[in-house]
N, C-alpha and C positions, 0 to 999 in steps of 0.2 A: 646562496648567490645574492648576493645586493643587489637594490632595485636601482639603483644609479650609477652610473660610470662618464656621468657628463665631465667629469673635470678633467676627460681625455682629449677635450675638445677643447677646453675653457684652457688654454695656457694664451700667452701674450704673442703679435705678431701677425705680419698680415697671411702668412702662411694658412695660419690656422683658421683665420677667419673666412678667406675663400675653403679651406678645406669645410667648413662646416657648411658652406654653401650644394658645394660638391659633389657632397655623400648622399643626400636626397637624391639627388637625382641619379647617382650613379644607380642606387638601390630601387628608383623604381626602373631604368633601363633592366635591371636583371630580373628585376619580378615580370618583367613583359617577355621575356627573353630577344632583348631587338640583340640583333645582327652589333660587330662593334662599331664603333661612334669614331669619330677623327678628336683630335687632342684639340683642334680648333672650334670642335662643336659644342664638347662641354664647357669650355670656357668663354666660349659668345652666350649659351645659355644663362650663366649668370654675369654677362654682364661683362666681362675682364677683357677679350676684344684681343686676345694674345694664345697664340699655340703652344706659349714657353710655359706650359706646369709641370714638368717637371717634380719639383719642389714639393709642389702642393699634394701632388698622387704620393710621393713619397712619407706626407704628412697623413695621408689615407692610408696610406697599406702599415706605418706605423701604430694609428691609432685602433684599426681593427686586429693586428697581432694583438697589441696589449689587452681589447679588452676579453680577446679568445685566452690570453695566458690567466686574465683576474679571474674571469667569470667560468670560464668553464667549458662554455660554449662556443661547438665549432664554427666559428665564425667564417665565411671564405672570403677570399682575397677580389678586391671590385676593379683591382688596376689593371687587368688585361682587356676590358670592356674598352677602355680606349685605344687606338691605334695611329701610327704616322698615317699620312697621308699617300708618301711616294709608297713606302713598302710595304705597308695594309697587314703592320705585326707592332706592337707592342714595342717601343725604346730599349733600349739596354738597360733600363734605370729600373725594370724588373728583375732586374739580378738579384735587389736587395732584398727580393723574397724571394726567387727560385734561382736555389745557387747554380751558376754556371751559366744561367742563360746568354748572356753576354758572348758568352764564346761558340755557340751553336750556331749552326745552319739556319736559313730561313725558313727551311722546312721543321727544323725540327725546334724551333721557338715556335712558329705557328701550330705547333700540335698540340706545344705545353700553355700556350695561352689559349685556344680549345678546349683542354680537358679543363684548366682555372675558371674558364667562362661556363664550362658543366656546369661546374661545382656552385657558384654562383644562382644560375639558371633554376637547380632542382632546391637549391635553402628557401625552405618554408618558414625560415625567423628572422628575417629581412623585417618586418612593424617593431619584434623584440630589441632588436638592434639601435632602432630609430629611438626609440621608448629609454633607451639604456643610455644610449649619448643625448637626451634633451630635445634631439630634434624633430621636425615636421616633415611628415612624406612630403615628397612634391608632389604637387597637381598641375605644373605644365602653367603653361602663359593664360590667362584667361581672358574673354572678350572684351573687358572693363579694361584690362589695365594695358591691351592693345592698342584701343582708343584713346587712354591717353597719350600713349606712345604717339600716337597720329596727330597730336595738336602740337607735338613740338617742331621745332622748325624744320624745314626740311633741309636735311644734312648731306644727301645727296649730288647737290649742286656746288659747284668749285672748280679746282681744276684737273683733277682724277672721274670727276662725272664726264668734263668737257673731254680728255683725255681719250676717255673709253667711249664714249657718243661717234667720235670723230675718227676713232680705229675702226669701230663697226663700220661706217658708212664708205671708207677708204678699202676696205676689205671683206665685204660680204662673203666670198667665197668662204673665208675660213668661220663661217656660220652657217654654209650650208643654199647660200644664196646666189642663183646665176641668172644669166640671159636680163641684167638687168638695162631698163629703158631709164627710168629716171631715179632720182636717190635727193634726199634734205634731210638736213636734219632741221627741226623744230617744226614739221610740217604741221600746219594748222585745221583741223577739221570743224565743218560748220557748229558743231556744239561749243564750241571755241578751246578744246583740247588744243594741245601743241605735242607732237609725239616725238619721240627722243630721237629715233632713226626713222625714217619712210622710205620705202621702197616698192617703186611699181615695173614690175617685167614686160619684157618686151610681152607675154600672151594675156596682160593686165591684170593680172595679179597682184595684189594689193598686202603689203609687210610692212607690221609696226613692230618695234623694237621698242620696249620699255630697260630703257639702264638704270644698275643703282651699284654705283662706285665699291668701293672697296670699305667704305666708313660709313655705309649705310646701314644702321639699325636692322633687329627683328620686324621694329612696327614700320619701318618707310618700304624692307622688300615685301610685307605681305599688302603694304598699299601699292607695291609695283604689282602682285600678281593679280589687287582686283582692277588695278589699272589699265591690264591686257585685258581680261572681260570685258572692260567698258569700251575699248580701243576698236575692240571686234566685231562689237556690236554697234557702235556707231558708224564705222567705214560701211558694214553692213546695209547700214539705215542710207546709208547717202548714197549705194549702190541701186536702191530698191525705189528710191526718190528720181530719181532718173530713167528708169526703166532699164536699169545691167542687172547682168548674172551680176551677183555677190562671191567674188571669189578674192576670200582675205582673210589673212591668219595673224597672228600676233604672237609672240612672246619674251618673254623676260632673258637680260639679260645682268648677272650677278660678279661680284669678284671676288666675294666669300662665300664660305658651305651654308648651303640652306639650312635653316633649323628644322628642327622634326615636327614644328608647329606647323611652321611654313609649309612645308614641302606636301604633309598630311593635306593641305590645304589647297595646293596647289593639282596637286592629284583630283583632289572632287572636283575641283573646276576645271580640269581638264586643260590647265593652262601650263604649256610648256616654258623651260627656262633650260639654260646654260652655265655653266659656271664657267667664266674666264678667267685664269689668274695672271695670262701673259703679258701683261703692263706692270704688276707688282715688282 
C-alpha cells in the first residue's frame, strides 16, 4: 500500500478545494458519531455560506471510492452524514454511490443512509485516511480565531437585521410571546446596551430578543448568545436596583442553522434561541 494518495485531492478547481475542506470535518463528525448534519451546516463551517454542495459531496464520495479501489482499504462512504433540511434524508445525489437510491421511499433511503452512517461510525481508520489524502483533522473553531471573528464589523445590521427586528416586535406571538403591555425595539438599558426587540407583559415580565439576520457569521451569533447573558443579567440588575421581583428572560433569535460550536455553547449557557427562516 503507498503511503500517499494526496493527488486525489490535488486536481484543479474550486470543487476540490472546498472538497478538501470538507472531509476533515466530515471525518471527525463520524469519529464522534453526531447524529446527521444539514447540508447548510457543513458548508457555513467552512466558510461557503451556501446549501448548494451538491457538487462538492459528489467530489467526496468520488475521492474516497478511489482511494478504497488504490489502496485497498475499506474506506466507507462520509456523504449520508449530511442531510436536506425539509426531509431529514440524504439528496438523491447519493445514487451515485448506492444504486437506486433515487428511486426509493423515504423510508427506505433513510434506512440505507443509516446503515452507510454505521459503516462510517464503527471505521477505526478515519486518522489513516486523513494521513493518506495530506490532510489535517479538524479541531473545530477555536477561542483565538473566534475573537477575531468578533473584531470584524458587525454584519448583522442592514436591512434583513432591520427586517427581522421589526417581524419579531409586530408578531410576538409567533415566538411564543403574549398578554403583551409594551414592545420597542432598540430599547435602551442603564448600561447603555440597546436591545434588538423588548418586551414587557402585561404581569411585568421583562423579554429581550437578540436578532442576527441571515448574513450573520459563526463569530457575531456566538456574540449574540453571550449577548443574551449579558442582556439578562443586566435587566436583572435594574430589577434588583429598584426593589422588583426580577422576572426576565432573553434569547436569541437566528435565520441560519446554529453551528455545533455555537449551539454546544449555547447549551452551557443555558441560553435559548430559535431559528427563523420565514423572511428568507
Amino acid at each position: 500500500m503507498k503511503q500517499s494518495y494526496s493527488y486525489l485531492v490535488e486536481k484543479p478547481g474550486r470543487s476540490y478545494e472546498l472538497a478538501k475542506q470538507m472531509i476533515p470535518i466530515l471525518i471527525s463528525w463520524a469519529q464522534e458519531k453526531r447524529s446527521p448534519q444539514y447540508y447548510s451546516t457543513l458548508s457555513k463551517t467552512i466558510g461557503h455560506n451556501t446549501a448548494r454542495i451538491g457538487r462538492q459531496l459528489g467530489v467526496i464520495g468520488r475521492i474516497l471510492i478511489d482511494l478504497k479501489n488504490e489502496s485497498g482499504e475499506n474506506v466507507p462512504l462520509l456523504n449520508a452524514l449530511v442531510i436536506n433540511k425539509g426531509s431529514k434524508i440524504p439528496s438523491g445525489g447519493l445514487s451515485e454511490f448506492i444504486d437506486g437510491y433515487d428511486k426509493w421511499s423515504e423510508k427506505k433511503k433513510r434506512q440505507a443512509a443509516e446503515k452507510t452512517n454505521d459503516k462510517a461510525y464503527s471505521y477505526k481508520n478515519w486518522p489513516w485516511v486523513l494521513n493518506a489524502l495530506g490532510l489535517m483533522p479538524y479541531n473545530g473553531s477555536t477561542e483565538e480565531s473566534i475573537r477575531k471573528g468578533l473584531l470584524k464589523k458587525d454584519t448583522s445590521e442592514g436591512p434583513y437585521h432591520k427586517a427581522l427586528k421589526e417581524h419579531i416586535l409586530e408578531h410576538p406571538k409567533l415566538f411564543s410571546i403574549t398578554n403583551v403591555k409594551e414592545k420597542e425595539n432598540e430599547h435602551i438599558l442603564l448600561s447603555g446596551d440597546r436591545l434588538d426587540v423588548f418586551f414587557r407583559l402585561k404581569d411585568n415580565k421583562q423579554v429581550a430578543i437578540e436578532v442576527k439576520s441571515r448574513i450573520s457569521d459563526d463569530a457575531d451569533i456566538l456574540r449574540g448568545i453571550f449577548q443574551c447573558v449579558k442582556y439578562k443579567a443586566v435587566m436583572s440588575a435594574e430589577c434588583f436596583a429598584k426593589g422588583q421581583k426580577a422576572d426576565v428572560d432573553s434569547f436569541l433569535v437566528i435565520e441560519n442553522e446554529m453551528s455545533e460550536d455555537n449551539r454546544k455553547t449555547a447549551n452551557m449557557l443555558s441560553v435559548k434561541y430559535i431559528v427563523y427562516d420565514k423572511l428568507k
